[in-house]
N, C-alpha and C positions, 0 to 999 in steps of 0.2 A: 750640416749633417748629411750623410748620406743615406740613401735606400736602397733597400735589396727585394728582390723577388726571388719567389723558389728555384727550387733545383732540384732536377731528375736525377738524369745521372751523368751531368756532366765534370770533368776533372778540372776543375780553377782552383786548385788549394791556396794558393796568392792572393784571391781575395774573399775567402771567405771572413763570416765574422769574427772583429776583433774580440770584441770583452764586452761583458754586460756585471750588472751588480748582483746579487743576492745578500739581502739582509744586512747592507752596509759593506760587504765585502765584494772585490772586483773580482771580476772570475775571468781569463782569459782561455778561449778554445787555442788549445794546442793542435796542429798536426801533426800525427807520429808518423814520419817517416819510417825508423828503425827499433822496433818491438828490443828491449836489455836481452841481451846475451848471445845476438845475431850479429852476423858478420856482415851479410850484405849492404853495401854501400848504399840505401835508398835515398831519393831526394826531390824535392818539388822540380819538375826541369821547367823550370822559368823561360829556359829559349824554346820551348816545344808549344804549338797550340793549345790553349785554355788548361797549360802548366797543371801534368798529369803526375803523379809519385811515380815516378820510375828508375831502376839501378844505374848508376853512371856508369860513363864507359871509360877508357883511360887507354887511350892506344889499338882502341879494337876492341877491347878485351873487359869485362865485367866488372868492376870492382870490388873488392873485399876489402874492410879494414884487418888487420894482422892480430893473433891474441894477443894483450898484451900484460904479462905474467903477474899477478896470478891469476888474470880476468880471464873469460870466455868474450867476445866480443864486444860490443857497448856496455858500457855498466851503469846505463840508466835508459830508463826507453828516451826515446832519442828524438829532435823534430823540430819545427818550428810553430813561430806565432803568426797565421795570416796578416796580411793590411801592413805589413812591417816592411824595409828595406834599407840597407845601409849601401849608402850612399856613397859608388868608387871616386865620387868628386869631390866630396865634402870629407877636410880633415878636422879631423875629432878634439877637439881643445882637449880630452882627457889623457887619451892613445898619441897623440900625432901623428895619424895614419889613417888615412883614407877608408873606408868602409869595404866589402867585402863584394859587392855588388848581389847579396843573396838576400832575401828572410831574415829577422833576426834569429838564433836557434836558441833551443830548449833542451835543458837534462832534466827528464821528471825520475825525480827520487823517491817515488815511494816505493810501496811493496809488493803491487802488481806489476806481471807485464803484460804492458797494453797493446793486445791485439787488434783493438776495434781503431778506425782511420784516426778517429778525435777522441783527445778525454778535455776535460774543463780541470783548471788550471790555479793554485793563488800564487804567486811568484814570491819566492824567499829572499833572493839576492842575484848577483850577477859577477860573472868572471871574466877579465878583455885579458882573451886571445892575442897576441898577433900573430897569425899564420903568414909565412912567406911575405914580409911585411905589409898587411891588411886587417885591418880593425876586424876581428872578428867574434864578438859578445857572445858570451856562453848565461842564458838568464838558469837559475837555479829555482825551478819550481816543482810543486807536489798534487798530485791530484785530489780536490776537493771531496773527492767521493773515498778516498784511500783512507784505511783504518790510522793510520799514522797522521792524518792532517791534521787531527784534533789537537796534537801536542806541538806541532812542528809549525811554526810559524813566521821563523823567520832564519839568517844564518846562524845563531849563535846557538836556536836549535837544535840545527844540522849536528852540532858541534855534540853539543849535549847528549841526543838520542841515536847519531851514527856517529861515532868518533872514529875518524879517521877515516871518512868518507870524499870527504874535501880535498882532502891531501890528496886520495886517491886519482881524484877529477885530475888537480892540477899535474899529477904524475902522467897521468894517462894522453892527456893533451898535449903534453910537452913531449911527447917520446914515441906517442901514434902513427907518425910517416918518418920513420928512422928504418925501420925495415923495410921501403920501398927506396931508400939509398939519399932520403932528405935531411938537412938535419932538422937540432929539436925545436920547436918552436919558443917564443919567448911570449912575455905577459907584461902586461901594462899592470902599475902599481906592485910592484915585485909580487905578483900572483897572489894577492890580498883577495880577497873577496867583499865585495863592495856591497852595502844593505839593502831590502827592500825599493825603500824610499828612491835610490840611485838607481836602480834597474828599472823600476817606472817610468822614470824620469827619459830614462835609456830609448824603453819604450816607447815612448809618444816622440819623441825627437824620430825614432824611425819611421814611427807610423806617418806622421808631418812628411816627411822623404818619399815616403810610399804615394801620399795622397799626391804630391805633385809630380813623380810618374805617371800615375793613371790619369794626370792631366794635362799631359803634354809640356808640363815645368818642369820637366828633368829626361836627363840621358840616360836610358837605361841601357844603351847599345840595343845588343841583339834579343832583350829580357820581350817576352810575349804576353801585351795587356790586354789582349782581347778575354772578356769575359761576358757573361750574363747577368751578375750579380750586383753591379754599381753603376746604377743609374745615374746618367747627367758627366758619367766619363764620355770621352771621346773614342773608347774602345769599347763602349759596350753595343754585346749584337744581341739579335733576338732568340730565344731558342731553336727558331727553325735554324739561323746561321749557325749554331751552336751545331746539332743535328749535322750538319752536313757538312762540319768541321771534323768532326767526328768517324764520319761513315769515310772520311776523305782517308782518313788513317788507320784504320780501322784493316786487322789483319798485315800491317805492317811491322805494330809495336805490342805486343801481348799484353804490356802494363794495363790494355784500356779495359779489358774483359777484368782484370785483377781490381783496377780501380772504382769498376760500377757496383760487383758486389761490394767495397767497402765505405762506398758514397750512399747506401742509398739509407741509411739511417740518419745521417744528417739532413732532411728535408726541414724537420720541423725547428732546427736551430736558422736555418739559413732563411727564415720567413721573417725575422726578426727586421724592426727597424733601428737605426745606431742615431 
């Protein structure tokens, strides 16, 4: 098992807490990168120090995802599960295609949109991507706290109490970089949506991935493991390094002033031991 110690306010969304239980139920902290109905491209940048949310670039230039009719931007707040990684070296016995070398990502479906960095999470199902041939898991989950979790428990839910919401994901995924001149993307399991039980399963195989990055058992190329929070890694530094990793950047990249007011609510989850 691993340990964590607090945090100020430094940016390592990569390893913050996976999942803890409540009341027989597993609850996974999400990262929201992308608040439903926004454009901008936000994302953990993994090759950047202590992996801050910042806008990708793509040429120089910012990135936007394109509406895609008759949506206003993401149609779900949008983001990943720390402690996760798919793995570009390991092919997928489900997919047969290598892993994405990101986060696993997250569509939280309910009926907020979430502005705050983290909501807590129960995961419904999962849908495999292949973007530009690369495993890329889309897990279908709903926030705990969201007036709709009480009914919504799994995909066939989904199905139930948003009809034609699913559809919409998979329409949306396949046809999302067709207006930057790519084509559409395809799906493992002819764009089924796979249960609960399977996305867990998803889950922990990545997390497994993850833990042997942060320990020197895997290639992650250029991904950036230095953190504060997982003790007994070979990347972990102390806050002062943290601090002065920091200050090193600091007025370079704007993300980090945007990042600290959205970090600093998360102290008392990140005190947690796993």
């Amino acid at each position: 098992a691993s340990r964590y110690k607090g945090l100020e306010s430094f940016p390592h969304s990569f390893s913050f807490l996976l999942s803890f239980t409540i009341s027989s139920t597993v609850v996974f902290n999400m990262v929201v990168e992308v608040p439903r109905w926004t454009n901008a491209k936000m994302e953990i940048a993994t090759k950047e120090p202590l992996n801050p949310i910042k806008q990708d670039v793509k040429k120089g230039k910012l990135r936007y995802v394109s509406n895609i009719f008759p949506h206003k931007g993401y149609i779900w707040n949008y983001g990943t599960l720390p402690q996760t990684w798919e793995d570009p070296h390991h092919k997928d016995n489900s997919t047969g295609c290598c892993g994405d070398n990101d986060p696993i990502d997250v569509c939280e479906i309910g009926s907020k949109v979430c502005l705050n960095y983290q909501v807590q999470v129960k995961v419904l199902g999962v849908l495999a991507l292949i973007d530009e041939g690369e495993t890329d898991w889309k897990i279908i989950a709903i926030g705990v706290d969201d007036p709709e979790s009480q009914k919504i428990h799994g995909i066939d839910d989904v199905r139930k109490h948003k009809p034609d919401y699913l559809e919409a994901t998979v329409d949306w995924f396949r046809v999302y970089k067709v207006p930057d001149g790519k084509p559409e993307n395809q799906f493992a399991f002819n764009g089924e949506f796979k249960d609960k039980d399977f996305a867990v399963e998803i889950i922990q195989s990545t997390h497994e991935y993850w833990k042997a990055l942060l320990h020197k058992k895997a290639d992650g190329g250029a991904i950036k493991c230095t953190n504060v929070l997982v003790c007994g890694s070979p990347y972990c530094c102390s806050e002062e390094d943290a601090k002065s990793i920091v200050q090193s950047v600091r007025g370079k990249h704007n993300f980090l002033h945007f990042e600290k007011s959205r970090l600093m609510h998360l102290n008392s989850a990140l005190k947690l031991n796993m």
